[in-house]
N, CA and C atoms as a LAMMPS dump frame, in Angstrom:
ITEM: TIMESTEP
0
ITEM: NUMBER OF ATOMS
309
ITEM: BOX BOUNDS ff ff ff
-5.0000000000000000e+02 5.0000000000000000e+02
-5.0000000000000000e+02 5.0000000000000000e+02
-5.0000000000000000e+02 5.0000000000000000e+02
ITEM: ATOMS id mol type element x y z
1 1 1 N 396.023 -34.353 250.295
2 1 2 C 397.091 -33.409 250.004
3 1 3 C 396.504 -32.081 249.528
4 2 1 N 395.313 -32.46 248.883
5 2 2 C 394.651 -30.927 248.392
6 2 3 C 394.591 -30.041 249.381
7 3 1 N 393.885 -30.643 250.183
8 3 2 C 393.559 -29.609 251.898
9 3 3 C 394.905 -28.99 252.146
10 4 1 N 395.904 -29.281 252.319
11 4 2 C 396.665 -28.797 252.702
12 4 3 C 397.615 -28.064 252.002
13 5 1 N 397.258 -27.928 250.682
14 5 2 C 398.131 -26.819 249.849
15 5 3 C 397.188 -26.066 250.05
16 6 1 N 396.013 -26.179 249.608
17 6 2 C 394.657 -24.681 250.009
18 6 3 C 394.682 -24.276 251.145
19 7 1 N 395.12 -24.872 252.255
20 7 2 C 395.383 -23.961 253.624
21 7 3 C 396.815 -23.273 253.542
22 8 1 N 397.927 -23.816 252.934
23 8 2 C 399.174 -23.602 252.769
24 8 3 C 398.766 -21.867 252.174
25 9 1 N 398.048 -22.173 250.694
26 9 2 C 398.065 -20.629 249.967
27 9 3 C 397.006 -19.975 250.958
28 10 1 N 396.204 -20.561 252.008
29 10 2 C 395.409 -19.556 252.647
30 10 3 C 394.259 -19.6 252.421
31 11 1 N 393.666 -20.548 251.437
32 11 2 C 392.404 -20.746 251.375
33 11 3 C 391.389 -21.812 251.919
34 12 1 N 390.771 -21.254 252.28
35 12 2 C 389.323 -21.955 252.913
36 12 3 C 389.96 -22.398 254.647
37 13 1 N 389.112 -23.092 255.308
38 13 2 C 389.353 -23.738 256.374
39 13 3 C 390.195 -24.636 256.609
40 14 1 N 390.978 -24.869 257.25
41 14 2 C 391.321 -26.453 257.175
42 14 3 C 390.195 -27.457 258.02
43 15 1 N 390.354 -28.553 257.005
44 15 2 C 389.277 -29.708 257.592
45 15 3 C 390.281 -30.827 257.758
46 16 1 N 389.575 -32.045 258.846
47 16 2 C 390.176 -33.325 258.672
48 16 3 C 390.537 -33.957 257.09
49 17 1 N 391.379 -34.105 257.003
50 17 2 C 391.696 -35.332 255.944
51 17 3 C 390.122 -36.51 255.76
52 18 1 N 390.107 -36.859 254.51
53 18 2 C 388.569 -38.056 254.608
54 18 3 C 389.626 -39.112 255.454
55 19 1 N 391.106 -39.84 255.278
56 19 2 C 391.334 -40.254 255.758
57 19 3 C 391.249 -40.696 257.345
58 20 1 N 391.736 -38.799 257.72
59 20 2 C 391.949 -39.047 259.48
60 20 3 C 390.439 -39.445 259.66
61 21 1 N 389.033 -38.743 259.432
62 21 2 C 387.586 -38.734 259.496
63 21 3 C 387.473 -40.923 259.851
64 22 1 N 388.086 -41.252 258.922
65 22 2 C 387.413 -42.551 258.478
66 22 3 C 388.981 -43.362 259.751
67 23 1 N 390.072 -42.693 260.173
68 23 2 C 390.289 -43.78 260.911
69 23 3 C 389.509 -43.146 262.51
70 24 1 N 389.235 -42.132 262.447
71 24 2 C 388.841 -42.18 263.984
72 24 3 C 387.632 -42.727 263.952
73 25 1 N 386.766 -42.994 262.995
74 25 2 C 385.542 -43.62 262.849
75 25 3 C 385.891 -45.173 263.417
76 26 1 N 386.988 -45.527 262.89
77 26 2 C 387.584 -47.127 263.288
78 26 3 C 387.742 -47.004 264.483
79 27 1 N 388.755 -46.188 265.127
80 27 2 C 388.867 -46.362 266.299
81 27 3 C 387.463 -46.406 267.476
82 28 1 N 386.378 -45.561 267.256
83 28 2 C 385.396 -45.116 268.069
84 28 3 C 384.256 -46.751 267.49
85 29 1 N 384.806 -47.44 266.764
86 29 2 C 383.823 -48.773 266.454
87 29 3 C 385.083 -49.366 267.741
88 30 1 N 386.476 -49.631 267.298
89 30 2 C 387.026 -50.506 267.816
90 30 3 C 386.667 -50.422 269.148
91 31 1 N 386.647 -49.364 269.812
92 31 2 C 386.46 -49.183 271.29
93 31 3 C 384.979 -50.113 271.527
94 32 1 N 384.494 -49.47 271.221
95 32 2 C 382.885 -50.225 271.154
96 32 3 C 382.913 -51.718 271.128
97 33 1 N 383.61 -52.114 270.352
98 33 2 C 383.909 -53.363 270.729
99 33 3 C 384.219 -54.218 271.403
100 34 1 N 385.183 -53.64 271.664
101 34 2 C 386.231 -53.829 273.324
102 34 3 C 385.66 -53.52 274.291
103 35 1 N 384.256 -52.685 274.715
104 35 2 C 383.753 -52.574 275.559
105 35 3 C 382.644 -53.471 275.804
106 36 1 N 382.103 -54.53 274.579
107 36 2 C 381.495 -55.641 274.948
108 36 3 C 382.173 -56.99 275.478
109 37 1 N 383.608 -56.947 274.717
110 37 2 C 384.544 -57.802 275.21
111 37 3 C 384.814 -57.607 276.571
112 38 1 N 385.265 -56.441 277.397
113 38 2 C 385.224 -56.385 278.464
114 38 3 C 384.173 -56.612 279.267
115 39 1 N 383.199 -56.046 278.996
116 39 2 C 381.966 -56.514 279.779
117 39 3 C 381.777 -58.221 280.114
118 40 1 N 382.18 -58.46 278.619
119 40 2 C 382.159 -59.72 279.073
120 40 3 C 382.932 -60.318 280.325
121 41 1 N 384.135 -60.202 279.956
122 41 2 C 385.062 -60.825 281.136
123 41 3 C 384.899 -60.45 282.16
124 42 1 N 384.542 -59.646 282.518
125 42 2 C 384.379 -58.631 283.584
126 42 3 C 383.107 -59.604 284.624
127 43 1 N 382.245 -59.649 283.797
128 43 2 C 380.97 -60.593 284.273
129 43 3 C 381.548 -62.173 284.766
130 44 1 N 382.251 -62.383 283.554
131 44 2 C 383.19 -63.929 283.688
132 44 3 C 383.991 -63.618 285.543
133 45 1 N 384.602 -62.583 285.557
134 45 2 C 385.597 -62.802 286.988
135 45 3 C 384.798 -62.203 288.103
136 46 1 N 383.075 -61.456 288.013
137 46 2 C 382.202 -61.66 289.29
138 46 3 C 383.008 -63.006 289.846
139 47 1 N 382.543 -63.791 289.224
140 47 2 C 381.996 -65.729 290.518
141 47 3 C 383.469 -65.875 289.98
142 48 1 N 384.814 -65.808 289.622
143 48 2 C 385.985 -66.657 288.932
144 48 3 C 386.877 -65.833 289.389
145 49 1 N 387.98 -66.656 289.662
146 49 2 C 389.55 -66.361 289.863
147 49 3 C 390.331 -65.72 289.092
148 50 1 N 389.907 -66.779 288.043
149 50 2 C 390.778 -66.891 286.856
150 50 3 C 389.991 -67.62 286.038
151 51 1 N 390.415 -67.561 284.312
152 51 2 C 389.235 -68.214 283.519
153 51 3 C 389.044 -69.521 283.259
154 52 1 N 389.551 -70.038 284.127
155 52 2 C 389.169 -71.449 284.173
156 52 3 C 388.849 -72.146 285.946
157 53 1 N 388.557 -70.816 286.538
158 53 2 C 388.479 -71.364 287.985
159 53 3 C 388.98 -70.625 288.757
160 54 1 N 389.546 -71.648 289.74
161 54 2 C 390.607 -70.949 290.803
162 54 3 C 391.93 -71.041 290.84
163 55 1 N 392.271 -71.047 289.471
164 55 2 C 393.737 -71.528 289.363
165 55 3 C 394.288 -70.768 287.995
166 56 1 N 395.528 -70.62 288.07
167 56 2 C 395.803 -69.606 286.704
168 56 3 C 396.229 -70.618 285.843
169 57 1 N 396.059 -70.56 284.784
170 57 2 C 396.268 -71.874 283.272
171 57 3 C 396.69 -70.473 282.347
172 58 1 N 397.989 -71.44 281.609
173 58 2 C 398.097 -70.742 280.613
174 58 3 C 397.262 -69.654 279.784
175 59 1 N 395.867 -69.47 278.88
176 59 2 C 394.903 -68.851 278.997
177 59 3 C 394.778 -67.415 279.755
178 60 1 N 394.883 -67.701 280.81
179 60 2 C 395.464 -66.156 281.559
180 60 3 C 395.815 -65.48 281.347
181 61 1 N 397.674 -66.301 281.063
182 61 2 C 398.757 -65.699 280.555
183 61 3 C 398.573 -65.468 279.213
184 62 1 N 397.774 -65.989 278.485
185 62 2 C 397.636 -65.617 277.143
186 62 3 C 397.409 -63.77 276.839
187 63 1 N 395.672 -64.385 277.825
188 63 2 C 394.904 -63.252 277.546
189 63 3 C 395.261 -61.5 278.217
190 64 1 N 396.429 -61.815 279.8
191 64 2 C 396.618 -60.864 279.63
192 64 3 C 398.069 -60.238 279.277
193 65 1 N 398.189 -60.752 278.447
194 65 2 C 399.768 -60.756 277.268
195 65 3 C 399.162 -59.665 276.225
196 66 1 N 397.892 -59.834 275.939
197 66 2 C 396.74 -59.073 274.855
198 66 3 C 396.471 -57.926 275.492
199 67 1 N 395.882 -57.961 276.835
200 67 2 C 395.467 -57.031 277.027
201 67 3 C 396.797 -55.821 277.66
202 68 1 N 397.616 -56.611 277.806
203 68 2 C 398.851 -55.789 278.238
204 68 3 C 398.953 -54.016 277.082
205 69 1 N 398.409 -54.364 276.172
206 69 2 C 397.909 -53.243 275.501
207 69 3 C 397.321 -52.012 275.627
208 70 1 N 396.273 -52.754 276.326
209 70 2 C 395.222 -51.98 276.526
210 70 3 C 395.338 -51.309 277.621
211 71 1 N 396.488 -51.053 278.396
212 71 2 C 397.289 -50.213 279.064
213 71 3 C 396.33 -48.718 278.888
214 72 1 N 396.671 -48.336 277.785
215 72 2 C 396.721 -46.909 277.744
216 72 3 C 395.093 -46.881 277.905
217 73 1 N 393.989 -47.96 278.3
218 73 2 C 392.611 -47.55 278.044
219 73 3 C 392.353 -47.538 279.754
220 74 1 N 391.015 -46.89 279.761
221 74 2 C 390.768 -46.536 281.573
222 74 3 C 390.1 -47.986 281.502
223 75 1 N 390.666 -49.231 282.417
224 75 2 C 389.998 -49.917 282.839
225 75 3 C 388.885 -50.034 284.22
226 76 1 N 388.888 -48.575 284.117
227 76 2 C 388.243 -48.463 285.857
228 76 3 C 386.846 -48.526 285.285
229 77 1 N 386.23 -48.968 284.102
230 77 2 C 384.756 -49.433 284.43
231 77 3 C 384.664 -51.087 284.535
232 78 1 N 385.393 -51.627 284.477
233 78 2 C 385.507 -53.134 284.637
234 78 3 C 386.295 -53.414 285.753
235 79 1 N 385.938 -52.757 286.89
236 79 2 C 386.602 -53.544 288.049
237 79 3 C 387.072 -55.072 288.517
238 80 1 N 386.294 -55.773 288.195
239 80 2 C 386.571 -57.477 288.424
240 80 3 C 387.805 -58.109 287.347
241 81 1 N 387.625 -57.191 286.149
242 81 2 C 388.374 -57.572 284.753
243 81 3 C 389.962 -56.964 285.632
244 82 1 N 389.934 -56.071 286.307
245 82 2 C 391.331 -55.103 287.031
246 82 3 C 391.938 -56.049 287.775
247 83 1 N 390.772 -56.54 288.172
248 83 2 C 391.538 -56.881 289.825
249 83 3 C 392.18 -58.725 289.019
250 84 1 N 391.526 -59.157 288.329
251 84 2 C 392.236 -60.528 287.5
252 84 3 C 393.787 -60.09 286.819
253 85 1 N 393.372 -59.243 286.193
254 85 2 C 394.775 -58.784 285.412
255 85 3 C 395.718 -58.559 286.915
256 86 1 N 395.512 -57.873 288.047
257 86 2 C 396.471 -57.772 288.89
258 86 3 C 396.953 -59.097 289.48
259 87 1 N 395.498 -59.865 289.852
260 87 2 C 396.384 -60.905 290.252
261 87 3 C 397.029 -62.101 289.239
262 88 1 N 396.875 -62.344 288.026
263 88 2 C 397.712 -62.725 286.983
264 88 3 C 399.01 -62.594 287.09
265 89 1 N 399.139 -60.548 287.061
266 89 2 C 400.588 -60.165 287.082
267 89 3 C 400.918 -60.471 288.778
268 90 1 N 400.318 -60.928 289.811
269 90 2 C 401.256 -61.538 290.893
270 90 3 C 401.735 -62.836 290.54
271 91 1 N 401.135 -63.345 289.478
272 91 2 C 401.539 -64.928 289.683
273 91 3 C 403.142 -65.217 289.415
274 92 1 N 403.622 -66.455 290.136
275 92 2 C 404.668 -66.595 289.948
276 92 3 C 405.74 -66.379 288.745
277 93 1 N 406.567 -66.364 288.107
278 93 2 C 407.568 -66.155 286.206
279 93 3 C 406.413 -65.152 285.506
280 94 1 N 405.913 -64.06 286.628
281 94 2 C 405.101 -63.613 285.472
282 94 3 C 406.019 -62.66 284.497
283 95 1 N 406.87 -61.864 285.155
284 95 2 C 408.118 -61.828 284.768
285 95 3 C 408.744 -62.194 283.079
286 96 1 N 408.856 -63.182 283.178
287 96 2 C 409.486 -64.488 282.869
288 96 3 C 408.642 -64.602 281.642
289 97 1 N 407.553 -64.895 281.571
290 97 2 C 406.475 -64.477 280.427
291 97 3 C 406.616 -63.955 280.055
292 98 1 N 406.691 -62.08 280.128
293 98 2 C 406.771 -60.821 279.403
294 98 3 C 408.411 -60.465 279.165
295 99 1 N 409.308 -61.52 278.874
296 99 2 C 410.519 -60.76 278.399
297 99 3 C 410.199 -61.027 277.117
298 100 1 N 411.204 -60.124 276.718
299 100 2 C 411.133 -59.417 274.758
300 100 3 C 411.661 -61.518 274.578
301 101 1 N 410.999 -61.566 273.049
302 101 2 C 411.658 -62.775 272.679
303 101 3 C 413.121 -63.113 272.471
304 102 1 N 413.957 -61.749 272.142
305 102 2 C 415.759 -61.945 271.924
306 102 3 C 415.906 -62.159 273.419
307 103 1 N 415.924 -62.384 274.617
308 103 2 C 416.057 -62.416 275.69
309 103 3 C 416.464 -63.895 276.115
């Protein structure tokens, strides 16, 4: 709050908040993270269908219920991880899975 009454009366620079500083620090770990997680799977659906084979198992539907999130991230460096999530969302009630729970 200090920062921003001293820019308010006109003084000094404005800087990030220590707050905002320390969550984009989180975010730029979280990513990092998620980019070993992906790697992983990604490697997993080279030789695989789906993560248990050639067949979709619950698991699937779990995992891309999770990643349904991760929407807003560029999955175009994990191509194999893309092309699973697409064919997941062909599978049959996939639908049917993703309605809101009051439904």
């Amino acid at each position: 709050k200090q920062w921003y009454q001293r820019r308010v009366r006109g003084e000094g620079e404005l800087q990030k908040h220590p707050e905002d500083m320390a969550q984009s620090e989180l975010v730029k770990n979280s990513l990092d993270s998620v980019s070993l997680y992906f790697d992983m799977l990604n490697k997993i659906f080279e030789t695989r269908d789906f993560l248990l084979g050639r067949e979709a198992w619950f698991c699937d539907s779990a995992l891309a219920l999770i990643l349904e999130n991760a929407k807003t991230l560029n999955l175009g460096s994990w191509p194999h991880l893309t092309d699973w999530l697409e064919r997941v969302h062909s599978q049959p009630n996939w639908e049917t899975v993703t309605l809101p729970a009051d439904r």
